[in-house]
C-alpha positions as CSV (number, residue, x, y, z in Angstrom):
1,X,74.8,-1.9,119.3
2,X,74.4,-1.9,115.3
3,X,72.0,1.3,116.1
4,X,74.9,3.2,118.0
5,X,77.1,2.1,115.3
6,X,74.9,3.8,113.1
7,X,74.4,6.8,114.7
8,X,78.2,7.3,115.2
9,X,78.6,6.6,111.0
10,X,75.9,8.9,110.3
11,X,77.3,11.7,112.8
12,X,81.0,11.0,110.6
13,X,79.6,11.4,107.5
14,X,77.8,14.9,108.8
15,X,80.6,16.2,109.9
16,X,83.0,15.4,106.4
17,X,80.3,16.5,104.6
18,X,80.2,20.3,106.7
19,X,84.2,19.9,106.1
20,X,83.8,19.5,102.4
21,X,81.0,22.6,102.5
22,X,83.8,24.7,104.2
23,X,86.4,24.2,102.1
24,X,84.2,24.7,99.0
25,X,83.3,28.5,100.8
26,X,87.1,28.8,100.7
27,X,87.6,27.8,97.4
28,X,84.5,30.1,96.4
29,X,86.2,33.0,98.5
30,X,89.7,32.5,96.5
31,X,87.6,32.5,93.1
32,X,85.6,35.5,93.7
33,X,89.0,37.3,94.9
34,X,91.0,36.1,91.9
35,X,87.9,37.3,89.6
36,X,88.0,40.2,91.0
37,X,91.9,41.0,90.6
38,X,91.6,40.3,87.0
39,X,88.7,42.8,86.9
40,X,90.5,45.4,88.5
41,X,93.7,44.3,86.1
42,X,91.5,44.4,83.2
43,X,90.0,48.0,83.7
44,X,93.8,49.6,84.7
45,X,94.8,48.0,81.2
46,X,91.6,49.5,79.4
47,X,91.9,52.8,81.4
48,X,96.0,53.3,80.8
49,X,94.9,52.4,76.7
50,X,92.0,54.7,76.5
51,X,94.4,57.7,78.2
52,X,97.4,57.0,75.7
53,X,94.6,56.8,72.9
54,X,93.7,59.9,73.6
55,X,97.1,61.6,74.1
56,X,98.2,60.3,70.9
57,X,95.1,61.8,69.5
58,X,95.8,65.0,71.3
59,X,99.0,65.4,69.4
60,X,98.1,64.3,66.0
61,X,95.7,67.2,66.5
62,X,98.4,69.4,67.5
63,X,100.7,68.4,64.2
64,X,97.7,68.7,61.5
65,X,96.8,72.2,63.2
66,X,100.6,73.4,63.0
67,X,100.7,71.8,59.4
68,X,97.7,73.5,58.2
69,X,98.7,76.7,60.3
70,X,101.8,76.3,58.3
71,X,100.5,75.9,54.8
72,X,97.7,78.6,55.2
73,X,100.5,81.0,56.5
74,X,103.2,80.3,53.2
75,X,99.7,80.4,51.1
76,X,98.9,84.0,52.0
77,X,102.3,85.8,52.8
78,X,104.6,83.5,51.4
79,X,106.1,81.8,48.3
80,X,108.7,79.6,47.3
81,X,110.8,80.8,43.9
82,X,113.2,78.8,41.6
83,X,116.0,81.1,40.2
84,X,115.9,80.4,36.5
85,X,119.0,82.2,34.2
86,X,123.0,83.4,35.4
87,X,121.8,87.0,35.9
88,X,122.1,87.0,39.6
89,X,125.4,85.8,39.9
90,X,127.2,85.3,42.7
91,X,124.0,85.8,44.8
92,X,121.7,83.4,43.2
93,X,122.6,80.5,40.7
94,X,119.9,78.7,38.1
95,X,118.0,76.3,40.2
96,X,118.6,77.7,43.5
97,X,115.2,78.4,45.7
98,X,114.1,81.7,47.4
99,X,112.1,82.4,50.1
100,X,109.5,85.6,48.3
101,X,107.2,87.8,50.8
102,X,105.2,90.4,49.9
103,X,103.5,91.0,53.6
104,X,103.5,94.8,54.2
105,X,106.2,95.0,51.7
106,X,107.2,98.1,50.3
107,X,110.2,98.0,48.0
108,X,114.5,99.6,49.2
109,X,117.5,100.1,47.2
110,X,119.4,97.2,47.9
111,X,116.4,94.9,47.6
112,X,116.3,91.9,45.5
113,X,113.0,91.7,44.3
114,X,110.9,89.1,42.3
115,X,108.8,91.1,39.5
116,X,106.2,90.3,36.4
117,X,108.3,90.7,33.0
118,X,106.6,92.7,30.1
119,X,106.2,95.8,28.9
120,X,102.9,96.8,30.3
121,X,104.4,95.2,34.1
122,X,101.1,93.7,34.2
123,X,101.5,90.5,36.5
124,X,98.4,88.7,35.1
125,X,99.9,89.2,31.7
126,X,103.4,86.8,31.8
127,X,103.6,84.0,29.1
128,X,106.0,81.7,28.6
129,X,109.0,83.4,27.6
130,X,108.4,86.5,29.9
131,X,108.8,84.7,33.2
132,X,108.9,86.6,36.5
133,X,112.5,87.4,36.8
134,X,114.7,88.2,39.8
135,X,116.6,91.8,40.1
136,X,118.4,94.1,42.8
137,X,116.6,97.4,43.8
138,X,119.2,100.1,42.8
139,X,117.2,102.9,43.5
140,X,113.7,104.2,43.9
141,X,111.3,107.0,42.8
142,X,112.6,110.2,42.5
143,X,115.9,109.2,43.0
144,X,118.4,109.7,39.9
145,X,120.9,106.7,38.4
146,X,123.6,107.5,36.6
147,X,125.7,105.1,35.0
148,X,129.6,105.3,33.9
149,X,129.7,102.0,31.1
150,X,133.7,102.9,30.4
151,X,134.3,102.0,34.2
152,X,131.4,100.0,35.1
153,X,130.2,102.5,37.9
154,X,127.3,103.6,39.1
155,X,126.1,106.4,40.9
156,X,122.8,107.2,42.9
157,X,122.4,110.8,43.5
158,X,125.3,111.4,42.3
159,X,127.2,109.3,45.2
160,X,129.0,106.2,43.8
161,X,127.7,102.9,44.9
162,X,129.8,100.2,47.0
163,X,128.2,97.1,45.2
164,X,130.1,93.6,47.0
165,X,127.5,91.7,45.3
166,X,128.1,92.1,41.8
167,X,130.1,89.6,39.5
168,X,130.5,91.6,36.5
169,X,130.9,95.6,36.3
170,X,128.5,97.7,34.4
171,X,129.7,98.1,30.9
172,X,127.1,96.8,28.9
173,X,124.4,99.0,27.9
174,X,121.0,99.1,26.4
175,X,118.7,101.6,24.9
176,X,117.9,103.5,28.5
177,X,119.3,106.6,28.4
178,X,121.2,108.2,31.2
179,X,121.2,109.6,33.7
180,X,117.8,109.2,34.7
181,X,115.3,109.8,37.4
182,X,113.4,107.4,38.8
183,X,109.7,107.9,37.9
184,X,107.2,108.3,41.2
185,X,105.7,104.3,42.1
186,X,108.5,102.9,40.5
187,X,112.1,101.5,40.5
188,X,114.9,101.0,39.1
189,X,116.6,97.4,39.1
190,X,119.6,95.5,37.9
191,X,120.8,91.7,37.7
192,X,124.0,91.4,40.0
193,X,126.1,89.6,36.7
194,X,125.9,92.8,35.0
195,X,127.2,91.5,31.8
196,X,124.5,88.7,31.7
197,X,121.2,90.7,33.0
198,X,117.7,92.0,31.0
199,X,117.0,95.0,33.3
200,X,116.3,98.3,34.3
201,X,119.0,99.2,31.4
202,X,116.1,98.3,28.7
203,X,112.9,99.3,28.1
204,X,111.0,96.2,27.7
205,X,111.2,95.7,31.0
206,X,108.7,98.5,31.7
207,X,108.5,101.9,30.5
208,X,111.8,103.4,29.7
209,X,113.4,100.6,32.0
210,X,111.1,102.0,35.0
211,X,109.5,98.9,36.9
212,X,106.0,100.0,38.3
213,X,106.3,98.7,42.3
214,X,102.6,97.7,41.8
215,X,103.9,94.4,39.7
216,X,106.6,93.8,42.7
217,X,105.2,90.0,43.1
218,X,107.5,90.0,46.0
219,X,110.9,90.6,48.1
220,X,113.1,87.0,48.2
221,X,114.3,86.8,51.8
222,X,115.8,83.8,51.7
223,X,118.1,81.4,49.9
224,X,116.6,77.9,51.1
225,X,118.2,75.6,48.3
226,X,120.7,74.3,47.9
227,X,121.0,73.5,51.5
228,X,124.5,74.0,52.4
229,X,124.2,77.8,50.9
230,X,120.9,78.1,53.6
231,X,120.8,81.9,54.6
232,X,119.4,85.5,54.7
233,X,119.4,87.3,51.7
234,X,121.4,90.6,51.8
């Protein structure tokens, strides 16, 4: 009796113990599943990092190569120029900024022009007090200027000019003698305040008041300071 007794407690036990062995396979199971969601989770979260990574690299590549584009492009065909002086009145006031190309340039009437200041219009030969200075084109080689300093008029070719942009007639004059005509690779220019402008009226601008358009540093496009007076120079 105490045998069968046995026999039943040992067959018990067996069976509890296969019980225990499944559920420890299902817990096993549930483990190895939740291991694997967070591997799955974990390599979606390094794959969506290493793809914004590189985007964001992508674009910072994009900005420095339109930044450098940018600089390379205002370094060879561009420059930026601070009006210094009244003698471009109303166009241009001291301190204002200009815009100044010289990319397949070649120098109109009506022009306003950036250009080396001495005698010999050599542009590697400016010291300190002979700046580059800022002037309108009034006319060019082998046209003739004539200049009426009782009335302030001027004439090229004999055809009065309509000039909106001055602030002062022309009634001061120089020691350039007139009329004129303007010498070949050359031209004539004056300051828009007329009263209050070194120019193409004197000769230590160049020879006999003649600029040489080989010392042109440039042609000023655009106003770009201050701000509110942004725009295309006429």
């Amino acid at each position: 009796m105490d045998n069968f007794k046995n026999d039943e407690n040992i067959e018990s036990a067996e069976q509890e113990l296969e019980s225990t062995s499944d559920r420890f396979s299902v817990n096993e199971a549930l483990l190895e599943d939740f291991d694997d969601a967070d591997n799955t989770e974990s390599t979606d979260k390094k794959n969506i990092s290493e793809a914004l990574t590189k985007e964001v690299f992508e674009w910072l590549e994009v900005v420095v190569t339109a930044v450098i584009s940018v600089v390379v492009i205002f370094t060879l065909f561009f420059r930026v120029a601070t009006i210094d002086g009244p003698s471009m009145k109303e166009t241009l006031h001291h301190g204002d900024k200009v815009i100044v190309t010289n990319f397949a340039y070649k120098a109109k009437k009506g022009d306003i022009v950036v250009i080396s200041r001495n005698k010999e219009n050599d542009k590697n030969f400016v010291s300190e007090n002979q700046m580059p200075i800022i002037k309108r084109v009034i006319a060019v080689e082998g046209q003739r200027v004539d200049i009426d300093f009782e009335t302030g008029e001027v004439y090229v070719d004999d055809k009065l000019l309509d000039e909106p942009y001055i602030s002062t007639p022309t009634k001061r004059k120089f020691d350039v003698e007139f009329p004129l005509t303007v010498a070949p690779g050359c031209v004539f220019v004056m300051g828009d305040n007329r009263m209050d402008s070194l120019d193409s009226r004197d000769s230590s601008i160049g020879n006999d008041g003649m600029v040489d358009t080989r010392y042109i540093l440039g042609n000023a496009i655009y106003k770009i300071f201050p701000f509110n007076d942004f725009g295309k120079l006429n």
